[in-house]
DSSP file (Angstrom, degrees, kcal/mol; ACC not computed):
  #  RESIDUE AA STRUCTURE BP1 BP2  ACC     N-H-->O    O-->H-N    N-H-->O    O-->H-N    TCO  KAPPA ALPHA  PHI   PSI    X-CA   Y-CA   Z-CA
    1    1 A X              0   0    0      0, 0.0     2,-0.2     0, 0.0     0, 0.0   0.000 360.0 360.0 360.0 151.9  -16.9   -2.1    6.5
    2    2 A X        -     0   0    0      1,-0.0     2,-0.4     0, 0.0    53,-0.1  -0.397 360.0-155.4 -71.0 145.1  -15.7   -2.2    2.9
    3    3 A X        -     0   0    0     -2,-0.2    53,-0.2    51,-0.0     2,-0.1  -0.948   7.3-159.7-117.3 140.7  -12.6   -5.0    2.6
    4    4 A X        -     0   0    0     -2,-0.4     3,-0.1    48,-0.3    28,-0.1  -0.311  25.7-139.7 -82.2-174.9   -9.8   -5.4    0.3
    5    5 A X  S    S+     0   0    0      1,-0.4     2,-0.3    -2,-0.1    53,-0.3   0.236  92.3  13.6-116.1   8.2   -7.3   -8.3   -0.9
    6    6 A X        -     0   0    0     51,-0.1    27,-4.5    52,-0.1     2,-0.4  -0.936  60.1-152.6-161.0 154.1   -4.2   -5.8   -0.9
    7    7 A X  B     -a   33   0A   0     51,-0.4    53,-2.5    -2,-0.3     2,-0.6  -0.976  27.1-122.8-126.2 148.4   -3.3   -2.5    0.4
    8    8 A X  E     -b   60   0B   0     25,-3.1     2,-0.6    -2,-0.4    27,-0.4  -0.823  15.9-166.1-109.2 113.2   -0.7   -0.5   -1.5
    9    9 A X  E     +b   61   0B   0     51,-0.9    53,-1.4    -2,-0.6     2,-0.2  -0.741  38.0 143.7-128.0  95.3    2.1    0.4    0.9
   10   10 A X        -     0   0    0     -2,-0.6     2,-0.3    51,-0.1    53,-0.1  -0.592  51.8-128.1-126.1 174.5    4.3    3.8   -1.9
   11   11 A X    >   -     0   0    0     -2,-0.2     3,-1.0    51,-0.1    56,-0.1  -0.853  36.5-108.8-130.8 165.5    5.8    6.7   -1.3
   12   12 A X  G >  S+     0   0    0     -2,-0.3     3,-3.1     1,-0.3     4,-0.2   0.915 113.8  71.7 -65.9 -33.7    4.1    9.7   -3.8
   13   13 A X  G 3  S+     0   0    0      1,-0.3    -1,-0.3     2,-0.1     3,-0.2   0.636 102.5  48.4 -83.8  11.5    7.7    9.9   -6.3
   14   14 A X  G <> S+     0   0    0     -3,-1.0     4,-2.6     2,-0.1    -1,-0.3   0.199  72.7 112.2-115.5  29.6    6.4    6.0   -7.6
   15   15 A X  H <> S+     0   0    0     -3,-3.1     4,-3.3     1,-0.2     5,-0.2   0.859  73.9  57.6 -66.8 -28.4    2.8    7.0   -8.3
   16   16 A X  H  > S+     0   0    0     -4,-0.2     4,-1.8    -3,-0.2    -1,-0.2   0.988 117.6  35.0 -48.8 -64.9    3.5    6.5  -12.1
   17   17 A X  H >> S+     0   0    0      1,-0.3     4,-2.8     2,-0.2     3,-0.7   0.906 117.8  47.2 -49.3 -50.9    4.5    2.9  -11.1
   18   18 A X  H >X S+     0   0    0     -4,-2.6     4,-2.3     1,-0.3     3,-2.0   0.973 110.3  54.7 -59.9 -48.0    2.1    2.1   -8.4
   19   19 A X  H 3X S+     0   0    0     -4,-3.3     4,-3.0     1,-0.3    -1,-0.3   0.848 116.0  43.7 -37.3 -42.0   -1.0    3.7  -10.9
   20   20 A X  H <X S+     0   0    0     -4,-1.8     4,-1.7    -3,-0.7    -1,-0.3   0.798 113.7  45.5 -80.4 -23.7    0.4    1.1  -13.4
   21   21 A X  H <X S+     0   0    0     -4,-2.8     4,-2.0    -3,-2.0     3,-0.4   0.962 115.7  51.5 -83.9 -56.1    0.8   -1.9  -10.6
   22   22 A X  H  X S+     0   0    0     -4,-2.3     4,-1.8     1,-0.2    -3,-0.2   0.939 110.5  45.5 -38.5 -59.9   -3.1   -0.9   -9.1
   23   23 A X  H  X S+     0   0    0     -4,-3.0     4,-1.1    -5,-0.2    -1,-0.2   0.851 114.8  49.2 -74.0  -6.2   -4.9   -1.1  -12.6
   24   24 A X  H  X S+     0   0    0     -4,-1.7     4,-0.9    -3,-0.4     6,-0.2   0.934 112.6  45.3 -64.0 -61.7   -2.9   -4.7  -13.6
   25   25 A X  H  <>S+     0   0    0     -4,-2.0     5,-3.2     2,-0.2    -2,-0.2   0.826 116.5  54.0 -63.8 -26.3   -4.0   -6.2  -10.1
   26   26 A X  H >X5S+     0   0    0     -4,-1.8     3,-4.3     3,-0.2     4,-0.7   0.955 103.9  52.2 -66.6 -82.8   -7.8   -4.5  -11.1
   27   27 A X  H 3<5S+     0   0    0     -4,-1.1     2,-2.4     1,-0.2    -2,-0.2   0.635 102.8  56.7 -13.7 -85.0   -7.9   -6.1  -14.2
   28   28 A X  T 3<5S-     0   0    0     -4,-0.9    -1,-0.2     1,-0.2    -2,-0.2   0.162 116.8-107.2 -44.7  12.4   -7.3   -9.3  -12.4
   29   29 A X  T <45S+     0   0    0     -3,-4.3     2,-0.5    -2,-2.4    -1,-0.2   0.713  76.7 143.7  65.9  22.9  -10.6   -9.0   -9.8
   30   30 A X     << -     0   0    0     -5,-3.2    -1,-0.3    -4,-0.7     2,-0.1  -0.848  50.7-135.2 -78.8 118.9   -7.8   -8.3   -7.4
   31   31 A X        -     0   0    0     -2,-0.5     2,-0.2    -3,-0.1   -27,-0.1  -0.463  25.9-157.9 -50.4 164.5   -9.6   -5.4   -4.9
   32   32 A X        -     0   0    0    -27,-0.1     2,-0.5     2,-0.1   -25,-0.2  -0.851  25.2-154.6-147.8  92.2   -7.4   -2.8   -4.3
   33   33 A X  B     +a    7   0A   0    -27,-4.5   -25,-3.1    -2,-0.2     2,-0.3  -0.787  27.0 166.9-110.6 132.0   -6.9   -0.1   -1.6
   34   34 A X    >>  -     0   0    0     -2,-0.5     3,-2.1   -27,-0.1     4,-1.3  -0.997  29.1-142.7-130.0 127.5   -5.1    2.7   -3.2
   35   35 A X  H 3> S+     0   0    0    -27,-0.4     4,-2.7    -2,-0.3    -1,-0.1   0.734 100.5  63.9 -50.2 -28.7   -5.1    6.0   -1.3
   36   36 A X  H 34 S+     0   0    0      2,-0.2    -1,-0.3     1,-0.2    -3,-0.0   0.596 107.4  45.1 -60.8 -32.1   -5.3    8.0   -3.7
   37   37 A X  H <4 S+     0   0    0     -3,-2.1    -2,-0.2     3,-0.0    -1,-0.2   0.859 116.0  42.5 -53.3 -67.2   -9.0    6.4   -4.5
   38   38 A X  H  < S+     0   0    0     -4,-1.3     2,-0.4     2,-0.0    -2,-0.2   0.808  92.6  95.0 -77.5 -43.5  -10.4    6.3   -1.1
   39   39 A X     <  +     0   0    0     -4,-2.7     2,-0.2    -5,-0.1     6,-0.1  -0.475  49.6 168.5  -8.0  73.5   -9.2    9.6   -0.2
   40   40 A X        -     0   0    0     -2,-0.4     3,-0.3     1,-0.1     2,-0.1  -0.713  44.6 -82.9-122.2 159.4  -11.9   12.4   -0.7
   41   41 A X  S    S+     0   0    0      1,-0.2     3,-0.1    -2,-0.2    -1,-0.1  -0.275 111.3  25.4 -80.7 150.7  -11.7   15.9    0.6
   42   42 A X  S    S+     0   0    0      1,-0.3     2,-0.4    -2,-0.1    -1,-0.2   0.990  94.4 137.3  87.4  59.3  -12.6   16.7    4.2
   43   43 A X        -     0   0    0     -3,-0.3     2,-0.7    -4,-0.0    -1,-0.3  -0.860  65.4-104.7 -77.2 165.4  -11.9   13.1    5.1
   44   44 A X     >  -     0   0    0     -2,-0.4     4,-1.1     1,-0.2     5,-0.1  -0.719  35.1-161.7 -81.0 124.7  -10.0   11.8    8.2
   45   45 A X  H  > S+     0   0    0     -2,-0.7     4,-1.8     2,-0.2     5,-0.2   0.871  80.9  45.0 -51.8 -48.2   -6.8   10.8    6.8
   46   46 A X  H  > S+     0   0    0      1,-0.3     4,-3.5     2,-0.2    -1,-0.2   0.837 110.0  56.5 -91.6 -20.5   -5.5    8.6    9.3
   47   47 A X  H  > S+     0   0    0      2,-0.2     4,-0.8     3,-0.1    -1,-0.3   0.719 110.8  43.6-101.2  16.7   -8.6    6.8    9.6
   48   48 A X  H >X S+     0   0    0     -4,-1.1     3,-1.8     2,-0.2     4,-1.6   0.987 109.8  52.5 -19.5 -90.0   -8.8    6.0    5.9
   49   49 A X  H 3X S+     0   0    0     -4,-1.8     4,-2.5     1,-0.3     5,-0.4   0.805 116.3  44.9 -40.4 -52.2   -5.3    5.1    5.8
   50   50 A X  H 3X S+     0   0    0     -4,-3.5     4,-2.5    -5,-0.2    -1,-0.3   0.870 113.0  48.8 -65.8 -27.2   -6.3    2.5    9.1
   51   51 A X  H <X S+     0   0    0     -3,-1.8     4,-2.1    -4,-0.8     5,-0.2   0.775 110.7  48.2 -76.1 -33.0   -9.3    1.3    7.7
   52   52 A X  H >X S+     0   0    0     -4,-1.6     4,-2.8     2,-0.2     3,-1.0   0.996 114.4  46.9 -53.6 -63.0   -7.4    0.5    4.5
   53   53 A X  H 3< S+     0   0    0     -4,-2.5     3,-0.2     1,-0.3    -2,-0.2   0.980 120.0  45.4 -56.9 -57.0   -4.3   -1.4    6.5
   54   54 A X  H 3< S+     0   0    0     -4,-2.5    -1,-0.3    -5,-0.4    -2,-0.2   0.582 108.6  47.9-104.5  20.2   -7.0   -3.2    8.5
   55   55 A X  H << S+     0   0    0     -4,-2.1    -1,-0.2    -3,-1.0    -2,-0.2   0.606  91.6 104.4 -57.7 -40.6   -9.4   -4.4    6.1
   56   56 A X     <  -     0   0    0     -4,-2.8     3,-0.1    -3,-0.2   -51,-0.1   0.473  59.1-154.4 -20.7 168.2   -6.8   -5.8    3.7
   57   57 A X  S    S+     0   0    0      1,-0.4     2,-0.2    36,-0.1    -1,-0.1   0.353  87.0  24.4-102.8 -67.3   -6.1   -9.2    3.3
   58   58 A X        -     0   0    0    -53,-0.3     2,-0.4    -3,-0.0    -1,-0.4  -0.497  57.2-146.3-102.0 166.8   -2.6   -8.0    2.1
   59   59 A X  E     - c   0  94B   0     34,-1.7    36,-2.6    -2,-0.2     2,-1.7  -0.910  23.8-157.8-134.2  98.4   -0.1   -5.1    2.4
   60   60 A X  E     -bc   8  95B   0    -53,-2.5   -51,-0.9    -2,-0.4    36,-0.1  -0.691  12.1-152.4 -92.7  95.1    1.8   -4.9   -1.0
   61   61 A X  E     -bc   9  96B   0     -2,-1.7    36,-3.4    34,-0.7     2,-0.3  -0.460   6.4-156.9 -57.3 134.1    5.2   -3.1   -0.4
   62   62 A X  E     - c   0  97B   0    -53,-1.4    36,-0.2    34,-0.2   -51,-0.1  -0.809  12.0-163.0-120.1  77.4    6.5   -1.4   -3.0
   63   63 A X  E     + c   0  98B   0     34,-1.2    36,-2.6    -2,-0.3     2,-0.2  -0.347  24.5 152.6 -78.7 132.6   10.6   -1.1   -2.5
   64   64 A X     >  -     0   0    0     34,-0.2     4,-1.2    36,-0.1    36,-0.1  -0.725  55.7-104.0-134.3-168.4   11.9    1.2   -4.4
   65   65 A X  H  > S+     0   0    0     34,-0.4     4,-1.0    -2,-0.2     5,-0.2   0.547 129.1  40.0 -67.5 -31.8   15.0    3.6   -4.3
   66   66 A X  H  > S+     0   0    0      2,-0.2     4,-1.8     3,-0.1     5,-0.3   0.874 109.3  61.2-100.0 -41.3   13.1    6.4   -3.5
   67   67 A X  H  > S+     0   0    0      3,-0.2     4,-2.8     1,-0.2     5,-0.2   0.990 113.3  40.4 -40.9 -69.8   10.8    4.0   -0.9
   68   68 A X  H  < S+     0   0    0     -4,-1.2    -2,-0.2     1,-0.2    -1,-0.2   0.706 118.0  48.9 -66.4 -24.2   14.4    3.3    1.3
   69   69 A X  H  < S+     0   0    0     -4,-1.0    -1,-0.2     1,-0.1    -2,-0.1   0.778 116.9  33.5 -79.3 -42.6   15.8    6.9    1.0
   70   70 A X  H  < S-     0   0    0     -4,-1.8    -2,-0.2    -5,-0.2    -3,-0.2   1.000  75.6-179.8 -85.6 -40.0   12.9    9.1    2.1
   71   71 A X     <  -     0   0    0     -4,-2.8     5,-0.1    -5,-0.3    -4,-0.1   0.789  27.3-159.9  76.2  38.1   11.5    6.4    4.7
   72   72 A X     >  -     0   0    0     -5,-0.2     4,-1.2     1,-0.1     5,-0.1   0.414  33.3-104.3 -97.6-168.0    8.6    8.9    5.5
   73   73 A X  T  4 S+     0   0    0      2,-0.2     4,-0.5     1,-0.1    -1,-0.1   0.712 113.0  58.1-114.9   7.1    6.9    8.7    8.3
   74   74 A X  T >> S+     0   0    0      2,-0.1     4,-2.2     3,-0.1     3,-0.9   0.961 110.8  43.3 -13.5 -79.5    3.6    7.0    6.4
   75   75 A X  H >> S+     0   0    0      1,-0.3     4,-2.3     2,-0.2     3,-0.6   0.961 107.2  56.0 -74.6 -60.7    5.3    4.3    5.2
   76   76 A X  H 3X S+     0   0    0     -4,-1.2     4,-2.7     1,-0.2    -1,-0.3   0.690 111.5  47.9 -26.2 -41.4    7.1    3.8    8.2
   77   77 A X  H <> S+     0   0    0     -3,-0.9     4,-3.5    -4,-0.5    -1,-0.2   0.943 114.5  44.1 -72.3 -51.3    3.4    3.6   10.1
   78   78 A X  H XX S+     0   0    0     -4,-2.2     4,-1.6    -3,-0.6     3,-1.2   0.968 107.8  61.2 -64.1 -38.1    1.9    1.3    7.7
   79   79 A X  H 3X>S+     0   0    0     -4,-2.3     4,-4.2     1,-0.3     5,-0.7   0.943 109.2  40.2 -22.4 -82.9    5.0   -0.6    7.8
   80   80 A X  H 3X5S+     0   0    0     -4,-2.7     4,-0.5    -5,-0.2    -1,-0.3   0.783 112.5  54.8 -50.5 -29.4    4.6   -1.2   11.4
   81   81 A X  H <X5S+     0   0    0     -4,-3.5     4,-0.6    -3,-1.2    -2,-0.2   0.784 109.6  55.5 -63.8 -38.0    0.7   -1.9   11.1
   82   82 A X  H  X5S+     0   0    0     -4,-1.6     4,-1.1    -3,-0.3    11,-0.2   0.913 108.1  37.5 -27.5 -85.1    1.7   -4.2    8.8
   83   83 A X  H  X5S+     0   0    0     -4,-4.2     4,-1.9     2,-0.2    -2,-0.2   0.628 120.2  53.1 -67.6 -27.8    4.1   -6.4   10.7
   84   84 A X  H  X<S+     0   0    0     -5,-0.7     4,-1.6    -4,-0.5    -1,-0.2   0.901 104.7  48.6 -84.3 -30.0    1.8   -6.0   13.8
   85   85 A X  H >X S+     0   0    0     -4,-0.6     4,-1.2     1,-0.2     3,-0.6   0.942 114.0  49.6 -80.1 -29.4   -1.3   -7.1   12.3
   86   86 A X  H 3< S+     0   0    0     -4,-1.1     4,-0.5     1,-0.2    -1,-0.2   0.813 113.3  49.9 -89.8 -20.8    1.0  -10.7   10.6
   87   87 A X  H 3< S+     0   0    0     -4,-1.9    -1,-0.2     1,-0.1    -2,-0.2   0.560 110.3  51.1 -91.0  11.8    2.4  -11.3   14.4
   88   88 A X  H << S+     0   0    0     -4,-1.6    -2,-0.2    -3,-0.6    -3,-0.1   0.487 117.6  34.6-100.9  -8.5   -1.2  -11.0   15.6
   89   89 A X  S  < S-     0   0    0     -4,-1.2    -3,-0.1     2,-0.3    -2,-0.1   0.466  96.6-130.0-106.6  -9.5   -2.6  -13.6   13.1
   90   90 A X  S    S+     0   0    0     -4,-0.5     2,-0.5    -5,-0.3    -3,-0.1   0.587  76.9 106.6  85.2   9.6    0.3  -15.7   13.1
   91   91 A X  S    S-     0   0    0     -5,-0.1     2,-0.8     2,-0.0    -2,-0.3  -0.929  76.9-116.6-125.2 159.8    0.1  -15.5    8.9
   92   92 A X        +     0   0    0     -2,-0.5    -9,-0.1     1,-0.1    -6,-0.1  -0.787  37.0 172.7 -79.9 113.2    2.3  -13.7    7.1
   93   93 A X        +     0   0    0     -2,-0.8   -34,-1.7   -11,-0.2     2,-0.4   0.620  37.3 108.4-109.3 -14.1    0.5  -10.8    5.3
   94   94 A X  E     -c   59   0B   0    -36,-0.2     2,-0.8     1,-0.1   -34,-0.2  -0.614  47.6-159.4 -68.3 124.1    3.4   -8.4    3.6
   95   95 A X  E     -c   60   0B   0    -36,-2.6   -34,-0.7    -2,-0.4     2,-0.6  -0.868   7.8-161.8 -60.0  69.1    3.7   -8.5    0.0
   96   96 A X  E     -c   61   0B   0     -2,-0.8     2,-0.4   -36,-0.1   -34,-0.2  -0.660   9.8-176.4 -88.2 116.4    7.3   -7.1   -0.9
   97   97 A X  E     -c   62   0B   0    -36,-3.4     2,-1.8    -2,-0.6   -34,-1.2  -0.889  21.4-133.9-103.3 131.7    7.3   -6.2   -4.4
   98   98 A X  E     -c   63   0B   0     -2,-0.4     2,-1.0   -36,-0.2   -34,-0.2  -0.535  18.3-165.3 -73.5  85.7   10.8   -5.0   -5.8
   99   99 A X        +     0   0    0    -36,-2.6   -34,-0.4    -2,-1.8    -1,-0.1  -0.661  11.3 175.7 -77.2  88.4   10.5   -1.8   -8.0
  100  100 A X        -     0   0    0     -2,-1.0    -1,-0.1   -36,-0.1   -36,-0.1   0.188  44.3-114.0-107.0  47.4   13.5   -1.4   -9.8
  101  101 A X    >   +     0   0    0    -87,-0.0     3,-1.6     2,-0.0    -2,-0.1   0.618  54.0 155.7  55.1  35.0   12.7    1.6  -11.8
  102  102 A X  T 3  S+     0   0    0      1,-0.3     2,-0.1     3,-0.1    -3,-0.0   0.900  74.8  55.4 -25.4 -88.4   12.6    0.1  -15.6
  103  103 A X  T 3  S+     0   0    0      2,-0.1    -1,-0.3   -86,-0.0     2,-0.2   0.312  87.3 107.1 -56.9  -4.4   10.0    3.2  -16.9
  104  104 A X    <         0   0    0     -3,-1.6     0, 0.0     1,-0.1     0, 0.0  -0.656 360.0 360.0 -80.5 161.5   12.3    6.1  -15.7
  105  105 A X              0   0    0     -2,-0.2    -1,-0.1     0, 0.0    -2,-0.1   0.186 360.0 360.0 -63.9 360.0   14.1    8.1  -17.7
């Protein structure tokens, strides 16, 4: 199966941000699973979304405003996939990056 080094853990209203946070970490020969990529039509959603979470290296959380409010129940999943898959290797694997919305208006 294909592997990453980070999987990108949004909600849709920060796609501007995250689109900007994927192509830096590309530039930088960081792989990247971004759903939005992998995603093609007629695919299984959830197991795209599983293969992403457990291929990773990482799960880079992207807290926002908009992240803690809507809570959806996505993020909520990976969340938890997240946190299970770092008390089942004993290493820590979440990435929390702080998005505090500089580029809106």
């Amino acid at each position: 199966p294909k592997r990453w080094d980070v999987f990108i853990c949004h909600v849709s209203e920060d796609i501007e941000y995250i689109q900007q946070l994927k192509e830096a970490l590309v530039r930088e020969k960081i792989d990247v699973f971004f759903a939005k990529d992998e995603l093609s039509w007629g695919c299984e959603l959830h197991r795209v979304i599983n293969d992403g979470l457990r291929y990773s290296k990482y799960g880079l959380v992207v807290l926002s405003k908009q992240f803690v409010e809507k809570c959806s129940k996505w993020t909520s999943t990976e969340l938890s996939s997240l946190h299970s898959k770092s008390r089942l290797s004993s290493q820590d694997c979440i990435l929390p990056v702080l998005e505090k919305g500089h580029n809106r208006g």
